[in-house]
C-alpha positions in Angstrom: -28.7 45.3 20.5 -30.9 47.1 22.9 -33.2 44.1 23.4 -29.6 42.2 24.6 -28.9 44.9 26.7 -32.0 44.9 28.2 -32.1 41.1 29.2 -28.4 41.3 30.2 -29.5 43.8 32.8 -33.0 42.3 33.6 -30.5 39.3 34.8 -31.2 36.7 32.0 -28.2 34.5 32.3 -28.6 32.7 28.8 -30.0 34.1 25.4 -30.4 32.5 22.7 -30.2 33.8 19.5 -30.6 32.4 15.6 -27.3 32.3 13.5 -28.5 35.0 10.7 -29.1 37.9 13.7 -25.9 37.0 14.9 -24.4 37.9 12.0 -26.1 41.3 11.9 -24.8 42.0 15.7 -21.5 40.6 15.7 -19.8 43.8 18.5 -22.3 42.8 20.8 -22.2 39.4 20.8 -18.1 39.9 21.2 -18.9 42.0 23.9 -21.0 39.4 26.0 -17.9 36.9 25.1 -16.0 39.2 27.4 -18.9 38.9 30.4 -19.7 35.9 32.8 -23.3 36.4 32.0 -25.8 36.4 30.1 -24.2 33.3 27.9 -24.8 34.3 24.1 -26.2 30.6 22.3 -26.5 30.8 18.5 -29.0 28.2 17.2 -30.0 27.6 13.3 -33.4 28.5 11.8 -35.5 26.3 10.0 -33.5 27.1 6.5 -30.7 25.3 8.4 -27.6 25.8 10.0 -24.5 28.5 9.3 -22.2 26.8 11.1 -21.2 30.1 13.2 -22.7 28.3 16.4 -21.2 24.9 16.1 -17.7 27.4 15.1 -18.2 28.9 18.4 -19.3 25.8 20.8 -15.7 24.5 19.3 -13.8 27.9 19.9 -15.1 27.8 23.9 -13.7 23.8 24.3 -10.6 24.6 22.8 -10.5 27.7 25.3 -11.2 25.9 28.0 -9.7 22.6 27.6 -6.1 23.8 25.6 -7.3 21.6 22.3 -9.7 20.9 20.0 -11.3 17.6 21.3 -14.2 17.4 19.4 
């Protein structure tokens, strides 16, 4: 949490982080939902995927575009 908080206030405008931390810091990724930066990218690790990023890419079209169209 604090090393997001950090780069959020160092000015980082995009953070990537793997699926199985986001799980463990769900509030603060909500929170940076909320902010125009830093963008919050969740990526798999090399066991695979959770789906919780590809869940999330989906959730932001449908935000911004009224449907799913993927």
């Amino acid at each position: 949490r604090s090393i997001i908080r950090h780069l959020a206030e160092e000015g980082y405008g995009i953070i990537y982080l793997t699926e199985t931390l986001a799980k463990e810091l769900e509030e603060t990724i909500a929170f940076y939902d909320t902010q125009v930066t830093p963008a919050i990218i969740l990526i798999p690790t090399h066991n695979g995927s959770l789906g919780i990023g590809k869940r999330r890419i989906h959730q932001n079209v449908e935000k911004a575009v009224g449907q799913n169209i993927l």
